[in-house]
N, C-alpha and C positions, 0 to 999 in steps of 0.2 A: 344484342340479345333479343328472343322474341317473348315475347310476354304471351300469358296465356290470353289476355283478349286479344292483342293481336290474329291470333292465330284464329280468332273467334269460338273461345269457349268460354259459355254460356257461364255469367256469375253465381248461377246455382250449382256450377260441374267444377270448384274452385275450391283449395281449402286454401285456412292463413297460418302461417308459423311465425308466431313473435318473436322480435329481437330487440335488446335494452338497446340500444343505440339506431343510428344510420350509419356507423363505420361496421357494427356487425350483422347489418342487412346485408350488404355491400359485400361483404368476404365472404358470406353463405353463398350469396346468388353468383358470386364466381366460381366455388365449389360447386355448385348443383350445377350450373354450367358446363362444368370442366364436364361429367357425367350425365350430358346430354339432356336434362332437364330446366325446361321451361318456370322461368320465374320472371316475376316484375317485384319491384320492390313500393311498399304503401308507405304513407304517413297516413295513419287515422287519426281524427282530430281526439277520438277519446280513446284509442286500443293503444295507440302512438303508432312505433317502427314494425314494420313486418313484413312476410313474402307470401304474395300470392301466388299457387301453384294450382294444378289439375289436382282434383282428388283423386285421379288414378292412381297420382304419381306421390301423395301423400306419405306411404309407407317408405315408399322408398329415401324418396328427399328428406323424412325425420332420421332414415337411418345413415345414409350419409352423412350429417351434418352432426350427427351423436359419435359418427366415430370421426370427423374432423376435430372437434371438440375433446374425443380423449387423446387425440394423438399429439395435442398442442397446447394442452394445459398447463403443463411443465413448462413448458420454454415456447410462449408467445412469439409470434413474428414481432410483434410492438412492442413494447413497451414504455412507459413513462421514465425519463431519464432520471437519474438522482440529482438535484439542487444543491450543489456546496459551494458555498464562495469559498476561491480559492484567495487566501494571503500570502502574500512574500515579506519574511520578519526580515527589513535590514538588519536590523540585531545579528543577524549569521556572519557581518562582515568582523565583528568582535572576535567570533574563532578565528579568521583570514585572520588577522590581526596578530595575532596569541601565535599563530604556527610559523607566520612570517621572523618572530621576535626570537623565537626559540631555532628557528633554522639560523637566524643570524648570530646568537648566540654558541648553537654547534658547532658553526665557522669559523668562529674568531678564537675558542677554547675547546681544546681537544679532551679534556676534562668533565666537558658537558656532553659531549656523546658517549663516553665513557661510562659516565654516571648513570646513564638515562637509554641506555640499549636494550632491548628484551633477549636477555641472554639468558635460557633455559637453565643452563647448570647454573646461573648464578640465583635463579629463582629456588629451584632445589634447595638449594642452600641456606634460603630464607627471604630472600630481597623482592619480597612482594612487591616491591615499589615498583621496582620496572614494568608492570603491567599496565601502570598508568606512564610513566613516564613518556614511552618510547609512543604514546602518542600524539608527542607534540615534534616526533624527530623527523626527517626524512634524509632518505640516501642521495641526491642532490637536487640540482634545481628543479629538474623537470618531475622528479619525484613531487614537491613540495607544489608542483604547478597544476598537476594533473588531481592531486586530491584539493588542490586550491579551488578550482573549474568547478570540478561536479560537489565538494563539499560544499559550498555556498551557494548552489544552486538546491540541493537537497535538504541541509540545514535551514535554508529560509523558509523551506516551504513545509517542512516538518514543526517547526518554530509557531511559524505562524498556524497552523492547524492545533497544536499542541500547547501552544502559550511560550512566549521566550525562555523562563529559566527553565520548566519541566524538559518542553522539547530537548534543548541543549543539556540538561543532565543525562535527560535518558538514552540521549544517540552518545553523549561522554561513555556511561556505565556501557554502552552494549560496545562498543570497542573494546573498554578494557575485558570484557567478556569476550571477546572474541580471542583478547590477549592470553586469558586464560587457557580456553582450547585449546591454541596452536600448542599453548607451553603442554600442556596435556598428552598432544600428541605427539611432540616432538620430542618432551623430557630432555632430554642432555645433550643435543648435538643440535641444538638451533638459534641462530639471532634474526631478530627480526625489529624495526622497529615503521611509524608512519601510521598518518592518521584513518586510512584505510577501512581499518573496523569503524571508526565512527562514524563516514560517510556511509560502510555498508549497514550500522545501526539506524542512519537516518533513512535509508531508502525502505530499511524493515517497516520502521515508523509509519510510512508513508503504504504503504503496502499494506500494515492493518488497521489503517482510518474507514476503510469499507466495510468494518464489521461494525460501525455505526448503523447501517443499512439494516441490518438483522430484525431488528424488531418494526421497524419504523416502514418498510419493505414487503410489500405480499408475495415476492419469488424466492424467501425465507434466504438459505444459503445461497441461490445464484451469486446474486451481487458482490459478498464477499469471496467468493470463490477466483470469482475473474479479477477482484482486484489484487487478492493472493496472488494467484497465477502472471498478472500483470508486472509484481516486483520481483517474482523467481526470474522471470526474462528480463528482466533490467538484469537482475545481478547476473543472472549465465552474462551476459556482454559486457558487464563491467567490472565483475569480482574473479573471477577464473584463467585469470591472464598464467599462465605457467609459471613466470619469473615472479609472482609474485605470494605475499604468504596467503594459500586459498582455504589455509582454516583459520586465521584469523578473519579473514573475511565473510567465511560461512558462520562463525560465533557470532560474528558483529550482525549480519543478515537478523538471525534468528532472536538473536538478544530481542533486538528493535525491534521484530514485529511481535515478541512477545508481550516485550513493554507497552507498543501502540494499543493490543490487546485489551490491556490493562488500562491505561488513559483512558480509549474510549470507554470502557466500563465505568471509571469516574464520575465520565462525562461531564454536566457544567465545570465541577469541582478543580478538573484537572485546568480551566482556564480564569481562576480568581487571583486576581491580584498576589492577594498573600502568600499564595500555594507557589507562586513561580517567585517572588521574592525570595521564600524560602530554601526554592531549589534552586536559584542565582546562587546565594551565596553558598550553599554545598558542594555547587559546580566550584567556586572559586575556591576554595576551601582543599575540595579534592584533585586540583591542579597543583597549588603552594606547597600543601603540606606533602604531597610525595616528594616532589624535587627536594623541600629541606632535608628533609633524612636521605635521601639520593646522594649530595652533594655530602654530607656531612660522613656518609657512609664511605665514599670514596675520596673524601680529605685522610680520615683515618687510618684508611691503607699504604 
């Protein structure tokens, strides 16, 4: 670049335009550049950062650089990254655990898939329970393999952002929320069972931890936008497979990122000891007590 003394003009034929930094000298004098205007960039010990230009070219170089400035105020070329440590709760390996015990259970008693299948007319009917059950079931191994993989890759890391018992309650509930919908949609001509919604509750989860960003954030909505936008394209490639149930998956999606919504709004609260002790054992609570009246419901028959 030439600078205006290079070119020898005289420091009384110069004007200066301040800039808070040396990285936004730097991206002006490339601008003004780009538009064929001569600048060098100062350090003044008392004025600090700034651009020396011709004051011929004064007018013009403030107006270039005021519409660089409106046309990039919104969506900076930089910006500052967001800072979240990320945790992975082994605690996720508990659900692995829990879904492993219940497929082997399915196996060996034809009576527990029975009990425990989201069968629409049977919900009709009354058998709320199934909305939870049929989230511990799967159609066979590789069913129980594929929600094994990505649920404990999802659940650890929702866990760990969200606290062990809340996290794992709230991707629990948004499954069964998901379970609802499908029954919703499908009313009387659908089974479905698998823990599906609750991995796609966790990725919801996970998906609305960026609206932490909001206040805390000077590009107000971006942030949470792109992390929004970021778990829609996880679930389009992980939730919309045809063969599978894609509104229990779209319930479980939305449940979760409702709930994370929610969480973050809690904030610290959603990560105190007591408050996930509390939803630990609701979580358990709301695993036992369906299956007993499940099973008791189809002894009776």
């Amino acid at each position: 670049m030439t600078s205006p003394n290079d070119a020898g003009v005289p420091a009384s034929e110069l004007a200066r335009i301040p800039a808070r930094s040396e990285r936004l000298a730097l991206d002006w004098s490339l601008v003004l550049a780009s538009q064929g205007i001569s600048a060098v960039i100062e350090n003044h010990p008392e004025a600090g950062w700034g651009l020396l230009i011709p004051t011929a070219e004064f007018s013009r170089a403030s107006a270039t650089i005021k519409l660089y400035q409106r046309e990039n105020r919104r969506w900076p070329w930089q910006g500052a990254l967001l800072k979240q440590e990320v945790i992975f709760d082994w605690a996720a390996a508990l659900w692995l655990v829990l879904t492993c015990i219940a497929f082997q259970l399915q196996s060996t008693f034809t009576q527990f898939h029975e009990a425990g299948v989201l069968d629409s007319a049977a919900v009709a009917r009354g058998e709320w329970w199934r909305c939870f059950t049929a989230e511990l079931l799967h159609g066979d191994l590789l069913h129980l393999a594929t929600n094994s993989v990505f649920g404990m890759l999802l659940l650890g890391l929702a866990m760990g952002r969200f606290g062990t018992g809340l996290g794992l309650l709230a991707a629990y509930l948004s499954g069964t929320a998901g379970n609802i919908f499908s029954w919703l949609i499908y009313r009387e001509t659908h089974l479905s069972l698998g823990a599906s919604g609750v991995v796609m509750g966790a990725l919801g989860l996970l998906a609305a931890q960026s609206f932490g960003a909001f206040r805390a954030d000077q590009r107000g909505w971006k942030i949470p936008f792109v992390g929004l936008a970021a778990g829609v394209m996880l679930f389009v490639l992980l939730g919309l497979s045809p063969e599978t149930d894609i509104a229990a998956h779209f319930g479980g999606f939305v449940a979760g990122t409702l709930s994370g919504v929610v969480l973050v709004a809690l904030g610290r609260l959603s990560r105190q000891p007591l408050a996930n002790l509390i939803a630990g054992l609701l979580f358990a609570f709301l695993v036992v007590w369906p299956w007993v009246i499940a099973l008791k419901a189809h002894a009776a028959h």
